[in-house]
C-alpha positions in Angstrom: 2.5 -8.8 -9.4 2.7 -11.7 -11.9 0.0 -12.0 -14.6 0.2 -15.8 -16.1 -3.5 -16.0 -16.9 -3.0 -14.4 -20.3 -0.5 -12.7 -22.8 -0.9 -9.1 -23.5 -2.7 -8.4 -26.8 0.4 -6.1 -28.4 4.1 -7.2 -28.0 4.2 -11.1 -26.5 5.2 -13.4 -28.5 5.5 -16.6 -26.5 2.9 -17.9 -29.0 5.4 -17.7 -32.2 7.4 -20.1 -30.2 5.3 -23.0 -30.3 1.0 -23.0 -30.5 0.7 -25.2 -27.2 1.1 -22.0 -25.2 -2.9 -21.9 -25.9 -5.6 -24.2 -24.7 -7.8 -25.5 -27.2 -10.3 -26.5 -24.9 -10.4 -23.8 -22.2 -11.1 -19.8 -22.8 -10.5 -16.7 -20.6 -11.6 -12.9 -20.6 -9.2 -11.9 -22.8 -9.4 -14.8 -25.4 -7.7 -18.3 -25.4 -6.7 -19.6 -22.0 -3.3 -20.7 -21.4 -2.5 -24.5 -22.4 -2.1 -25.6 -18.5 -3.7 -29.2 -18.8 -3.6 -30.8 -22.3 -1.4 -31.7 -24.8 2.1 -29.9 -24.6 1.3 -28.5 -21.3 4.3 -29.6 -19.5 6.2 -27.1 -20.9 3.9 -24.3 -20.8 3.5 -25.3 -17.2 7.6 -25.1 -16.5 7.8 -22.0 -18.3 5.6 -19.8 -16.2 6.8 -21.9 -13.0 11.1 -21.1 -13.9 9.5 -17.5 -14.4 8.5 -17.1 -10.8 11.8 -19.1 -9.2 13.6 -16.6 -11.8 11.9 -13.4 -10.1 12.8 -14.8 -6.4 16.1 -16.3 -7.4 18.0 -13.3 -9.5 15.4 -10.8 -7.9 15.5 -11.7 -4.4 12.0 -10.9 -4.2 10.2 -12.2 -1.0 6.6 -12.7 -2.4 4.5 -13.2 -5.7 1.1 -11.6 -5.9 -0.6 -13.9 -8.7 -2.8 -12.2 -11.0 -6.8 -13.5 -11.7 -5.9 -17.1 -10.3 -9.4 -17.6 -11.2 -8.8 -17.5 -15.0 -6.1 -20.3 -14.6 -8.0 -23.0 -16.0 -6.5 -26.7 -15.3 -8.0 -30.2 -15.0 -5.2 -32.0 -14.3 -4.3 -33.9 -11.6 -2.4 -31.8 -10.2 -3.5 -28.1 -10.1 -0.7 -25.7 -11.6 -1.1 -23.2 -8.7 -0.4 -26.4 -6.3 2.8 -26.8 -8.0 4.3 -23.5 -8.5 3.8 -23.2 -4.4 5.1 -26.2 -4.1 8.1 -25.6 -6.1 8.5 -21.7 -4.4 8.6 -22.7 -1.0 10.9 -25.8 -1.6 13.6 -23.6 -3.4 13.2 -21.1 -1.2 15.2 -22.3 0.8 16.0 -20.8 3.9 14.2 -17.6 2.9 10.1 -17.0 3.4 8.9 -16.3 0.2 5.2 -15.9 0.1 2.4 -16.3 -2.8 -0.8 -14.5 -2.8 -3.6 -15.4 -5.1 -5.9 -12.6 -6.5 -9.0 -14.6 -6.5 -12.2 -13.9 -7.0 -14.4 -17.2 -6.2 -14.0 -17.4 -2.7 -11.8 -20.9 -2.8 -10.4 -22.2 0.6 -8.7 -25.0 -1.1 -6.4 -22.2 -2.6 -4.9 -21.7 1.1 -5.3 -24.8 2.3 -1.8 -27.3 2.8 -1.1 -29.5 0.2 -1.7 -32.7 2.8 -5.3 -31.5 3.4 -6.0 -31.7 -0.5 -4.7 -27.7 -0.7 -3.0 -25.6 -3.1 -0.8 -24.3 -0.3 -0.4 -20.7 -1.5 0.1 -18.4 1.8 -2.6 -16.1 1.0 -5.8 -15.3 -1.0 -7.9 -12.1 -2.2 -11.0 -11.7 -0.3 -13.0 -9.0 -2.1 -16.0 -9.2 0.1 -15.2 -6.8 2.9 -14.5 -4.1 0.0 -17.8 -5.2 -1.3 -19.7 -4.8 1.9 -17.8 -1.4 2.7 -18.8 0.5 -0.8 -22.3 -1.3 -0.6 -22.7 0.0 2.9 -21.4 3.6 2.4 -21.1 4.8 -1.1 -24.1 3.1 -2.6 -22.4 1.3 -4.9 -25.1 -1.3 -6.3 -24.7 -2.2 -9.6 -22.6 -5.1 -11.3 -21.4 -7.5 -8.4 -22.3 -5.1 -5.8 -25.7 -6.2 -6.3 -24.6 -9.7 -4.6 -24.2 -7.6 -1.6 -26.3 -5.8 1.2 -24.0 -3.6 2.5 -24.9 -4.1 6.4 -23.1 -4.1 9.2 -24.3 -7.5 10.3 -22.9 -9.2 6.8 -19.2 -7.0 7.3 -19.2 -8.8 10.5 -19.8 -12.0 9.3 -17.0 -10.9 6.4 -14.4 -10.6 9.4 -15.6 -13.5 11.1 -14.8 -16.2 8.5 -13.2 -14.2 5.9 -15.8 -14.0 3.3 -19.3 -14.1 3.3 -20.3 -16.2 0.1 -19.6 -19.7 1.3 -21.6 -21.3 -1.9 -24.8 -19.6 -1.6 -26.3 -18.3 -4.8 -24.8 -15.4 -6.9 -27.5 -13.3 -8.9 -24.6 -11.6 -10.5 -22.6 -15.0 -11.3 -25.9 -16.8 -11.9 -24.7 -19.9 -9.7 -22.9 -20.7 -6.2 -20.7 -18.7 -5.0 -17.7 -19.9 -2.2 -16.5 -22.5 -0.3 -16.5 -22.7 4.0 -13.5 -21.5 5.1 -13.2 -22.6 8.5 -10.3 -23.7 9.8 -8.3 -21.0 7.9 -6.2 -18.6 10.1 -7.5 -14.9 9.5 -3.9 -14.3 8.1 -4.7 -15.8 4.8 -7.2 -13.7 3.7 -5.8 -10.7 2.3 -9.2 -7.6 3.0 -9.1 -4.4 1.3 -11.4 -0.8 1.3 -9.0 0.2 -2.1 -6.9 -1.7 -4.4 -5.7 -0.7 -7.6 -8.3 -3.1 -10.0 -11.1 -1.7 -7.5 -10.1 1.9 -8.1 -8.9 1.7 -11.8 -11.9 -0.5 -13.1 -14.1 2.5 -12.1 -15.4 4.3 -15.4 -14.0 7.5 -13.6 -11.3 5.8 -11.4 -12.7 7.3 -8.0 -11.1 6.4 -4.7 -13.6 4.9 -1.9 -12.7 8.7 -0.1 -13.8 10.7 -3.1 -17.2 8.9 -3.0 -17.9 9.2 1.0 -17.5 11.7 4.0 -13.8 11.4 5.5 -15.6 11.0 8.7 -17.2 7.4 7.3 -13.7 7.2 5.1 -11.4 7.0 8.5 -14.0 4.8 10.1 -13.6 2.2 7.2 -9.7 2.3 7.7 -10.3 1.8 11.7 -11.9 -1.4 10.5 -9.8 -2.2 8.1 -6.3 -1.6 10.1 -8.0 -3.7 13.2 -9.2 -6.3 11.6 -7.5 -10.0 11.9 -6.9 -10.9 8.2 -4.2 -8.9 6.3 -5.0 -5.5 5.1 -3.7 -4.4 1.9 -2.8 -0.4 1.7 -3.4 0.8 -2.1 -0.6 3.7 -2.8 -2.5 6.7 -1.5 -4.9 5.2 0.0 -2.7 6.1 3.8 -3.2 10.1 3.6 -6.5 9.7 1.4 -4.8 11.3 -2.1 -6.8 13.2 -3.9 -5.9 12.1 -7.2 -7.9 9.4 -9.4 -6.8 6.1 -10.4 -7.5 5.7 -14.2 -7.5 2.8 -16.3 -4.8 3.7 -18.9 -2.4 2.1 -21.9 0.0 2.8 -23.8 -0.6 0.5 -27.3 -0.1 1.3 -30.7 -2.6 3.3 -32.0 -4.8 1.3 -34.0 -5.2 -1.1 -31.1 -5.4 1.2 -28.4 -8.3 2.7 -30.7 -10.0 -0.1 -30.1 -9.1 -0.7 -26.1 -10.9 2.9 -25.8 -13.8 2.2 -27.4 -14.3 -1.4 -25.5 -13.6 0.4 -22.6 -16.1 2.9 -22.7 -19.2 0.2 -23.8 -18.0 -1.6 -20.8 -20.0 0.4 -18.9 -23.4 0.5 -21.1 -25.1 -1.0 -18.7 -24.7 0.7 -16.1 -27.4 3.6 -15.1 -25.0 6.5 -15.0 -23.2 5.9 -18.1 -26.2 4.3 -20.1 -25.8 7.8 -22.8 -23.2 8.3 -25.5 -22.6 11.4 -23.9 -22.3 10.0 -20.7 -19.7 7.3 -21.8 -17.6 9.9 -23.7 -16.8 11.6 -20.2 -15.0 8.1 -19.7 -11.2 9.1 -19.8 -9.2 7.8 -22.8 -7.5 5.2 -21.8 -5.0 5.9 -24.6 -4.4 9.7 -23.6 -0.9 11.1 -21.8 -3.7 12.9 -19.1 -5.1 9.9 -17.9 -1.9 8.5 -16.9 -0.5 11.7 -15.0 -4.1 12.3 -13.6 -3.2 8.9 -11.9 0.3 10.4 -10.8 0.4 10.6 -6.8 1.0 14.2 -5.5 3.4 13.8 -2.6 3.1 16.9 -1.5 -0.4 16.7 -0.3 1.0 14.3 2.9 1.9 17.7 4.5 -1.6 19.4 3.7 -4.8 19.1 5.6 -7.5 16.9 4.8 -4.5 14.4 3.8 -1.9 14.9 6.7 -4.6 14.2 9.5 -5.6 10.9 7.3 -2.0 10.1 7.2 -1.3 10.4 10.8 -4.2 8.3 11.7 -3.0 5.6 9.2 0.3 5.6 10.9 -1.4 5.4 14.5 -3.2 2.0 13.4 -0.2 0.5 12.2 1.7 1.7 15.0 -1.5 -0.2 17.3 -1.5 -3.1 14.7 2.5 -3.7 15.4 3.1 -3.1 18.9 -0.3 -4.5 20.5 -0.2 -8.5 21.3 -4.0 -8.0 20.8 -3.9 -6.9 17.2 -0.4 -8.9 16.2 -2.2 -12.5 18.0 -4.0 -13.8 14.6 -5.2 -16.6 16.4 -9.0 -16.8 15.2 -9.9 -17.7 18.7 -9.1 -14.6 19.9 -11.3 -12.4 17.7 -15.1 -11.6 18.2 -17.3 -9.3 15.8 -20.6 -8.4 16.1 -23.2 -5.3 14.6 -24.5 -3.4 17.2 -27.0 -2.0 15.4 -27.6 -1.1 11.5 -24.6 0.9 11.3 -21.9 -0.2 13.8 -19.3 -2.9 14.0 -17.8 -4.0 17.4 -14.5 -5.7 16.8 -12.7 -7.2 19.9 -9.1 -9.0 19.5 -7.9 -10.7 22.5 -4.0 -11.2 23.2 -3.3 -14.5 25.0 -2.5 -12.5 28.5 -6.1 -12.1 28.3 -5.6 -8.2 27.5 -7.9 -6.8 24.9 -8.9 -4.1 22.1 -12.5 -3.0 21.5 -12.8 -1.3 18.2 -16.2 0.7 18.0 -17.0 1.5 14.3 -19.8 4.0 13.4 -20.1 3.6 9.8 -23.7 5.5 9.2 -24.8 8.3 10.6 -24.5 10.2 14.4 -26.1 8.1 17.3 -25.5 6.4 20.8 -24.0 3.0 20.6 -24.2 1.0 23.8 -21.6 -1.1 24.4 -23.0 -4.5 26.0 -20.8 -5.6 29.5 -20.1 -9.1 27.3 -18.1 -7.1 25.0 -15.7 -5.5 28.2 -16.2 -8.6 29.9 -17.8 -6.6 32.8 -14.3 -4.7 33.2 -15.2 -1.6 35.3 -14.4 1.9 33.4 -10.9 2.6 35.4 -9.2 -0.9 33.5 -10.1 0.6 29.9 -8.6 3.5 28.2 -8.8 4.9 24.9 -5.8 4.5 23.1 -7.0 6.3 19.7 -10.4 8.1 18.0 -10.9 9.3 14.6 -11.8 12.5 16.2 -8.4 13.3 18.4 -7.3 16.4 16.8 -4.5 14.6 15.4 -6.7 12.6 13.6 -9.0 15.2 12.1 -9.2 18.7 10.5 -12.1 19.3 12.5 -12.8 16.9 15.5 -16.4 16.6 16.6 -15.0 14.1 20.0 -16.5 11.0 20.1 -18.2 10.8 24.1 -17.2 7.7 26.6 -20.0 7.8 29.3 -20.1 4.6 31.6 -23.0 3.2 32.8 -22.6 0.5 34.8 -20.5 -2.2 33.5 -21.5 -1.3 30.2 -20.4 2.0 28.1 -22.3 4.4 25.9 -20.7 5.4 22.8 -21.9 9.0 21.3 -20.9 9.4 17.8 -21.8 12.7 16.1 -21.1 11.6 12.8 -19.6 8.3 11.3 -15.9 7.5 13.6 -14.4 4.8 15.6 -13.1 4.4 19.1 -11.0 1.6 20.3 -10.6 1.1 23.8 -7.9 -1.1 25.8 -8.9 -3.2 28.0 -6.5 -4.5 30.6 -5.5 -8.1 31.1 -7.1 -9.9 34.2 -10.1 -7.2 34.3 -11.5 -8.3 31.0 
């Protein structure tokens, strides 16, 4: 994880070697912006550029997640991301080294080749289906959230082009939002339900599974796991830990003074910590207990809730590596729809013509009828269930999900928020 957007504010020193490391022109969140596009900038460009051939070179390291892309600020000709991929896949050599951006405005020219008018990086951040997902079952509404609605017809439209804001209107940015993003294999976008700036920005540093039922919790990872774009697994996240994720530092004490109490008027506005005394609760981020409150407890993998979570987790990958269906990322092959207000029907096709049908209940217990389109009018003896949430493997306390055919169509009964997905053979489907 490579952070180039800024210098920390205790201990860098880049700056004492020459004042074009800064922009004079261009800011970012946490103060100047780095001096990518004006006078001097050639250097400043080479320097972060060496640094990320220095960490795949001496490091052998196979990929570069770039930190807040967003914040890198150039109006050059040339863009400085488009040359740093440029210049890690040429020296690459015959190695695959891959780039990721963390990127929050929705661009496709970040993943777009170089010939099209691209940056060419391999893979960018699409927040939106984590968006959707705490929108649709936590609540979460304030902040960016509000941009959201939370339903399972706009996660569908999430997994069908990757993100949903394609340059509509943002209350919460005050402007457009996105680019279309057609044409972009489902591989590029890199979907999440955790990640650590998701978690760790939280006043509290909840996990998506402390805030919601594990039933809706192993639902969200059916989705997740079977979706086409590239899922990113936050540490823990696989046996649902029950540990936080806090925002903490470790700077000298006058400054970190300061970063704990800009931390905790970070979140004035917001309704549940709008009281001193509600803002106090706000963990230090200065203090030796917020950092091992963050500490993963390995031991929990062999406990229940957490071993059932974990064994479900492994299932999907296990589905996700071995099934043509789910390893095909062709975007022809994938078809999402909303059943109703709180289901998500996923299908991935292989090219043999064999299938999986995901069946996500996200809200509540109900009958979800599964339309003969979706089976492609297979009869029920070509389709199988190859996994549930509710297998006893799967969960502490299964309440089994019902398969009753009707016809060439299939009724799903869902006691409580789960997932089924069902295989359906090739030539039947």
């Amino acid at each position: 994880d490579v952070v180039y957007n800024h210098l920390g504010p205790d201990g860098a020193y880049a700056a004492a070697c020459s004042r074009r490391f800064f922009s004079s022109s261009h800011e970012s969140p946490w103060g100047a912006g780095i001096n990518l596009d004006g006078p001097g900038s050639t250097g400043v460009r080479a320097f972060f550029i060496e640094n990320a051939l220095h960490w795949i070179h001496e490091y052998h390291l196979d990929g570069l997640r770039l930190d807040a892309t967003h914040a890198l600020v150039d109006d050059g000709e040339r863009h400085f991301l488009a040359e740093l991929a440029a210049r890690a896949h040429a020296e690459a050599r015959d190695r695959t080294v891959l780039l990721f951006a963390e990127d929050s405005r929705n661009l496709a020219c970040v993943v777009r080749p170089a010939p099209e008018g691209g940056w060419g990086l391999d893979a960018v951040w699409s927040d939106d289906l984590h968006h959707q997902v705490l929108r649709m079952l936590a609540g979460d509404a304030e902040g960016y959230f509000a941009d959201f609605c939370g339903t399972a017809p706009d996660l569908a439209t999430t997994l069908r082009q990757g993100w949903v804001f394609t340059g509509q209107h943002s209350p919460h940015e005050g402007g457009p939002r996105g680019t279309d993003p057609a044409g972009i294999p489902p591989r590029r976008f890199v979907v999440c339900i955790q990640n650590h700036d998701q978690v760790g920005n939280r006043a509290l540093g909840e996990r998506l599974h402390h805030q919601v039922d594990l039933s809706a919790y192993r639902a969200a990872s059916v989705l997740l796991l079977c979706a086409p774009q590239t899922p990113l697994l936050f540490m823990g996240q696989e046996w649902a830990a029950g540990t936080s994720f806090r925002f903490f530092t470790d700077h000298s004490p006058d400054l970190g003074r300061l970063v704990t109490e800009g931390r905790r008027e970070e979140f004035r506005s917001f309704s549940s910590f709008s009281s001193p005394e509600a803002r106090a609760r706000i963990p230090d981020p200065q203090s030796r207990t917020t950092f091992e409150d963050s500490r993963l407890r390995w031991e929990e993998r062999e406990r229940e809730p957490h071993a059932s979570v974990l064994r479900l987790n492994r299932a999907l990958l296990a589905l996700r590596r071995d099934e043509p269906a789910l390893r095909d990322a062709r975007a022809c092959g994938v078809e999402v729809s909303a059943v109703d207000t709180g289901t998500v029907l996923l299908r991935r096709e292989a090219r043999d013509g064999a299938a999986l049908v995901a069946v996500v209940r996200l809200l509540g217990s109900g009958v979800v009828e599964i339309p003969a389109s979706a089976l492609r009018g297979a009869p029920p003896g070509s389709w199988t269930a190859v996994l549930s949430t509710e297998d006893p493997e799967h969960s502490p306390d299964p309440l089994p999900i019902g398969l009753d055919p009707a016809g060439r169509t299939l009724q799903v009964r869902f006691a409580r928020p789960g997932a089924v997905v069902l295989k359906v053979r090739a030539g039947t489907a």
